[in-house]
MDAnalysis code that builds the backbone (N, CA, C; Angstrom):
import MDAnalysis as mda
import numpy as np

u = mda.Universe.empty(204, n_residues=68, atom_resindex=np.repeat(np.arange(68), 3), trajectory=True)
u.add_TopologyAttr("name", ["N", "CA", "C"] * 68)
u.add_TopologyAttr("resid", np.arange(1, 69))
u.add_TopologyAttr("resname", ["UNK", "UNK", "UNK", "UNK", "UNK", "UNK", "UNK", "UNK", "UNK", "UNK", "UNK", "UNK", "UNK", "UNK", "UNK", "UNK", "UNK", "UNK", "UNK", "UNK", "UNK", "UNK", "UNK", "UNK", "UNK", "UNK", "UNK", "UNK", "UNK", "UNK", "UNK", "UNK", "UNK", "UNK", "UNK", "UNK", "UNK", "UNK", "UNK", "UNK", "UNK", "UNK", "UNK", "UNK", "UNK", "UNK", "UNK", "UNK", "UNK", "UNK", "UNK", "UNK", "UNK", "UNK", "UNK", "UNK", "UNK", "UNK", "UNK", "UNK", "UNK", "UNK", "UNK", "UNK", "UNK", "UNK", "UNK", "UNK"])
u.atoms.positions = np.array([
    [0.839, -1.175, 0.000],
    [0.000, 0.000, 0.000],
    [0.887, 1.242, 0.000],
    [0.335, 2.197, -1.025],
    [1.610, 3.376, -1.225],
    [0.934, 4.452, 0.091],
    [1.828, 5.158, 0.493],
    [1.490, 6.075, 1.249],
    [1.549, 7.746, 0.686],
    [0.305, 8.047, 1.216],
    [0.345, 9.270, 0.021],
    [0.626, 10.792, 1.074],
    [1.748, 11.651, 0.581],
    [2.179, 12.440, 1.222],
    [1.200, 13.866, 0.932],
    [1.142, 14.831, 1.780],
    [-0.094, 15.752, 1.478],
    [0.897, 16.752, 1.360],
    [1.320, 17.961, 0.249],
    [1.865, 18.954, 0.363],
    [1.973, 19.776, 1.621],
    [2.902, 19.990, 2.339],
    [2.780, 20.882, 3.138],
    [3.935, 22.096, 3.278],
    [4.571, 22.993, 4.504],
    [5.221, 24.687, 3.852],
    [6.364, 23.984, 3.373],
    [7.232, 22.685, 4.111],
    [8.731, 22.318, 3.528],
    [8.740, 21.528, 2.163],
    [7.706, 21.118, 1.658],
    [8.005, 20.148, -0.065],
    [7.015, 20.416, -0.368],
    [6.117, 21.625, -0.878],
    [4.921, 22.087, -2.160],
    [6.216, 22.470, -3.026],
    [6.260, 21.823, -4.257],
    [6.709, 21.948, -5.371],
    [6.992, 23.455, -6.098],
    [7.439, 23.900, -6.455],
    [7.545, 25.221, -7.320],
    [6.254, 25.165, -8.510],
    [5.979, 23.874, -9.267],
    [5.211, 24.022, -9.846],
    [3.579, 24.425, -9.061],
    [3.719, 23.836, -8.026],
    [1.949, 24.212, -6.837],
    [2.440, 25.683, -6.322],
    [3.319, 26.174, -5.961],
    [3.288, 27.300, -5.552],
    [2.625, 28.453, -6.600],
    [3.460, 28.409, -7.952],
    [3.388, 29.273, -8.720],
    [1.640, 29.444, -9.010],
    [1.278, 28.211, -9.031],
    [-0.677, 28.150, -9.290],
    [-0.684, 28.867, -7.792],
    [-0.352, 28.782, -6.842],
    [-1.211, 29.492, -5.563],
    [-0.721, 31.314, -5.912],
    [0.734, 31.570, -6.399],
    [0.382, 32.523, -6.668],
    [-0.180, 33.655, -7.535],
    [-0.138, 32.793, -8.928],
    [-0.963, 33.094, -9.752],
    [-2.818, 33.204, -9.498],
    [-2.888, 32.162, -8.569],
    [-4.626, 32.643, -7.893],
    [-4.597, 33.548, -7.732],
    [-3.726, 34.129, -6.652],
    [-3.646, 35.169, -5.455],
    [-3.965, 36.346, -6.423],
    [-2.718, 36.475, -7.397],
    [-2.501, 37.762, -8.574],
    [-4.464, 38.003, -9.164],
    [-4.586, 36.394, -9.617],
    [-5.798, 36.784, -10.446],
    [-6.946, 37.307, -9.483],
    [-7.248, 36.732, -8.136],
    [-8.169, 37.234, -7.113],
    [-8.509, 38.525, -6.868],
    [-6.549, 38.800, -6.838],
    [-6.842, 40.617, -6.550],
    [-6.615, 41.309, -7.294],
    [-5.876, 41.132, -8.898],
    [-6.080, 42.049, -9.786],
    [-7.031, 41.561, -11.079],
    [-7.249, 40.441, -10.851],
    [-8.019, 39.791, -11.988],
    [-6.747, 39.323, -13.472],
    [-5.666, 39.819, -13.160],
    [-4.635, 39.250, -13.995],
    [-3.858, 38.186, -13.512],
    [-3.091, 36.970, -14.274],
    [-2.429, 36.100, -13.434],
    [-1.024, 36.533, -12.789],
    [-0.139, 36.082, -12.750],
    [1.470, 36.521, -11.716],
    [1.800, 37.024, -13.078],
    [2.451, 36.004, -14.478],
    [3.159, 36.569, -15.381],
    [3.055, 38.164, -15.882],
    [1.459, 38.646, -15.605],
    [1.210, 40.107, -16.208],
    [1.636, 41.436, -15.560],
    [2.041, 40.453, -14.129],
    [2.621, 41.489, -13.049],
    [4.331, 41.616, -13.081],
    [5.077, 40.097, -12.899],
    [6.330, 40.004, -12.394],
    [6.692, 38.745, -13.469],
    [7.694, 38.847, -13.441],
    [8.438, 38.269, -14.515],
    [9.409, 36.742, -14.094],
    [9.610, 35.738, -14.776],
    [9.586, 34.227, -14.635],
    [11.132, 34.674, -13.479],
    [11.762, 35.496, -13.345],
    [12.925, 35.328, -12.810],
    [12.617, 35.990, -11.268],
    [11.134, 36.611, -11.659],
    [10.978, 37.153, -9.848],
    [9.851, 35.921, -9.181],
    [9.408, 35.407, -10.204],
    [8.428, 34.222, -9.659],
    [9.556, 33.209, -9.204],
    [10.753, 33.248, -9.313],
    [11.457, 32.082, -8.874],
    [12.234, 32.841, -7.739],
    [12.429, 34.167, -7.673],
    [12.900, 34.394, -6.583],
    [11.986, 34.839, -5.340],
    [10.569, 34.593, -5.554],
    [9.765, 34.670, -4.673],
    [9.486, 33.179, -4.000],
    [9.965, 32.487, -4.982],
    [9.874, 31.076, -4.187],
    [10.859, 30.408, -3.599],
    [12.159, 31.369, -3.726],
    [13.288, 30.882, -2.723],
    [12.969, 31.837, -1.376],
    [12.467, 32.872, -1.736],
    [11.949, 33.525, -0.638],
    [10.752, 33.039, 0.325],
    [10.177, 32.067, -0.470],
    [9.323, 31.354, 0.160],
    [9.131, 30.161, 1.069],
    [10.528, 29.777, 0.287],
    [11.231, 28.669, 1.135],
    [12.047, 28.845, 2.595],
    [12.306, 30.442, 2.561],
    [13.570, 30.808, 3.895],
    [12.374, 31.189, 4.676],
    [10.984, 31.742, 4.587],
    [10.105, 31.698, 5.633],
    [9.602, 30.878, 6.323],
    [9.155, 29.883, 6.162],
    [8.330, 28.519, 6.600],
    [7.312, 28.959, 6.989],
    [6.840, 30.113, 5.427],
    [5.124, 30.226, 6.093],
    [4.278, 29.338, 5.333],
    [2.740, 29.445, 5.238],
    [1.985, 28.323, 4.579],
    [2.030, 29.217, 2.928],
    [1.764, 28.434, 1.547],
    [2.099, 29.300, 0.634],
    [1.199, 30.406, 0.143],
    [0.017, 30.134, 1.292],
    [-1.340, 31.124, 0.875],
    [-1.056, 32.404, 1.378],
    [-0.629, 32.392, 2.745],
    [-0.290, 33.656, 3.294],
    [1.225, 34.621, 2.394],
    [2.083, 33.670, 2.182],
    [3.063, 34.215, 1.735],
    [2.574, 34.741, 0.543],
    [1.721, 34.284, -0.610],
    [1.410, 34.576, -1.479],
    [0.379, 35.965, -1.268],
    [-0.362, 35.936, -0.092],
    [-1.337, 37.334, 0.182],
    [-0.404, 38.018, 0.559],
    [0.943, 38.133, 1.192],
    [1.781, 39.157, 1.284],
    [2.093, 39.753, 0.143],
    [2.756, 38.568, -0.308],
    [3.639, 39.210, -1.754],
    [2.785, 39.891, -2.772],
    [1.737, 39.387, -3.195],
    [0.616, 40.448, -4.149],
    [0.196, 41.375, -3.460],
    [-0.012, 41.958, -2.143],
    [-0.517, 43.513, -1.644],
    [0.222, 44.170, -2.190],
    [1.613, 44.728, -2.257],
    [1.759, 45.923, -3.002],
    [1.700, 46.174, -4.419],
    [0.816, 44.803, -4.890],
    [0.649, 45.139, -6.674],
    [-0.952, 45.424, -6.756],
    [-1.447, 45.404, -5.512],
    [-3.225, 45.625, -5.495],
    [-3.175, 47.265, -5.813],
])
């Protein structure tokens, strides 16, 4: 029987983050992340995401307030 691991703040993938913050972008500006910030700040928001150990929803409602 395989055991199935549930994403949580230390191993969500870069690929699940980027969808949580692309929600976030589209929620509050109605555009996704790419229309805001560019593939080299979406990756440095997710090393930044990694030195917090917050959950990726909150980090992601931080990081889009100053583009609201």
């Amino acid at each position: 029987m395989a055991t199935q691991t549930l994403p949580t703040v230390d191993n969500i993938s870069s690929t699940i983050f980027i969808e949580i913050l692309s929600d976030e972008f589209t929620a509050k500006t109605g555009f996704g992340v790419y229309a805001h910030i560019t593939p080299a700040d979406v990756d440095q928001a997710y090393q930044q995401y990694q030195l917090r150990h917050t959950p990726a929803r909150l980090f992601a409602r931080e990081y889009v307030r100053p583009y609201v």
